[in-house]
C-alpha positions as CSV (number, residue, x, y, z in Angstrom):
1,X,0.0,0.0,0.0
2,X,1.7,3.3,-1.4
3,X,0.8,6.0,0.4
4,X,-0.8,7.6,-3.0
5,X,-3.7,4.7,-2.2
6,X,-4.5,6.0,1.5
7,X,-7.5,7.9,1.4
8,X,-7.1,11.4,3.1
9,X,-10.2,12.2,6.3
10,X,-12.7,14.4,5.5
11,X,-12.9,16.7,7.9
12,X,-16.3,18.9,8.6
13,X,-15.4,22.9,7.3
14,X,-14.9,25.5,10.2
15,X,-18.5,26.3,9.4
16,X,-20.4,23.6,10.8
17,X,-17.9,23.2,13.4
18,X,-19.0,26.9,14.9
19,X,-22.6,26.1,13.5
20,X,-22.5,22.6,15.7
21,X,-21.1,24.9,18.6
22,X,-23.6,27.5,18.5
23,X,-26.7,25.0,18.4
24,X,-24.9,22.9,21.6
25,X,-24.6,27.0,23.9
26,X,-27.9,27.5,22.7
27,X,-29.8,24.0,23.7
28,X,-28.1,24.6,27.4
29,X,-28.9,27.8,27.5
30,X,-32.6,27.5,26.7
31,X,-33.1,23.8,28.8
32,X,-31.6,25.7,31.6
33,X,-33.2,29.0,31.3
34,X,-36.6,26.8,30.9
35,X,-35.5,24.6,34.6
36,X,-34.5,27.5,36.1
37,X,-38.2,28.9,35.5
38,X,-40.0,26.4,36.2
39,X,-42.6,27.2,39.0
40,X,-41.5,24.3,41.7
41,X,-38.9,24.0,44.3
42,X,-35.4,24.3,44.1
43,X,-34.8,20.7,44.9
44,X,-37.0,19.8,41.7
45,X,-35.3,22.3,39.6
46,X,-31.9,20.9,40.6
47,X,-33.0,17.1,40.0
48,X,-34.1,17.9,36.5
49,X,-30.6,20.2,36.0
50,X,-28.5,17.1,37.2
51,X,-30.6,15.1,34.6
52,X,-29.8,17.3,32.2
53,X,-25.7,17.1,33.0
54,X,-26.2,13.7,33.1
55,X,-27.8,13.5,29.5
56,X,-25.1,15.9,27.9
57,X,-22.5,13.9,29.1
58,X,-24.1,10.4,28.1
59,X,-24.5,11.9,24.5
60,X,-20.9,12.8,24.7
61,X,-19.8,9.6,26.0
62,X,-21.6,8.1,23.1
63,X,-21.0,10.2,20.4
64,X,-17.0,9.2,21.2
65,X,-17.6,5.9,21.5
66,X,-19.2,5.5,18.1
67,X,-16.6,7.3,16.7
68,X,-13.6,5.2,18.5
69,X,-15.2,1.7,17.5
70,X,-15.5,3.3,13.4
71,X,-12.0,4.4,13.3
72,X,-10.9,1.1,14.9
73,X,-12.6,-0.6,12.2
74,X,-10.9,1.3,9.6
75,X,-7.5,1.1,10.9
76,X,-8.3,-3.1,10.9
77,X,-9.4,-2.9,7.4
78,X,-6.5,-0.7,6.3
79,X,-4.1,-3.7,8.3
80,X,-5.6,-6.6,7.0
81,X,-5.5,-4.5,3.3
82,X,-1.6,-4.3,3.6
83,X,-1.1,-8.1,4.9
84,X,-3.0,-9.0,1.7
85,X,-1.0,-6.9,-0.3
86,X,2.7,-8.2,1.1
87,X,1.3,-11.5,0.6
88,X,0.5,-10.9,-3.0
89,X,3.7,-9.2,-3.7
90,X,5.7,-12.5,-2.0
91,X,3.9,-14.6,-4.3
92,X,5.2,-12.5,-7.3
């Protein structure tokens, strides 16, 4: 495998990178601006704010996990694509 074949990452344009961080400051901002009003004790308003920590964290923790086990996956198949190739140049 020359490195010519290797297929270079797409990576997202600095666009949607500021347009993906705007969207995330603006969902906090208005779930907690809409706890934080809510007409019911503090202790309510806090449960449903750690709920919300908790959620942003779990998508995170997903979102990275997803991505670890796809790149994984493409770093196996990029292995097993050189073996094949050494093989096939051995048999040459």
């Amino acid at each position: 495998m020359s490195i010519d074949q290797i297929t270079p990452i797409d990576r997202p344009s600095s666009a949607w990178v500021n347009f993906s961080y705007v969207s995330f400051a603006g969902s906090i901002l208005m779930v907690g601006g809409g706890i934080a009003a809510l007409p019911l004790d503090w202790w309510v308003r806090g449960y449903f704010a750690i709920g919300m920590v908790m959620l942003v964290q779990s998508c995170f923790t997903l979102a990275k996990s997803l991505r670890d086990m796809h790149e994984s996956g493409r770093m196996i198949h990029r292995i097993e694509e050189a073996r094949t190739e050494r093989l096939l140049r051995a048999e040459q």
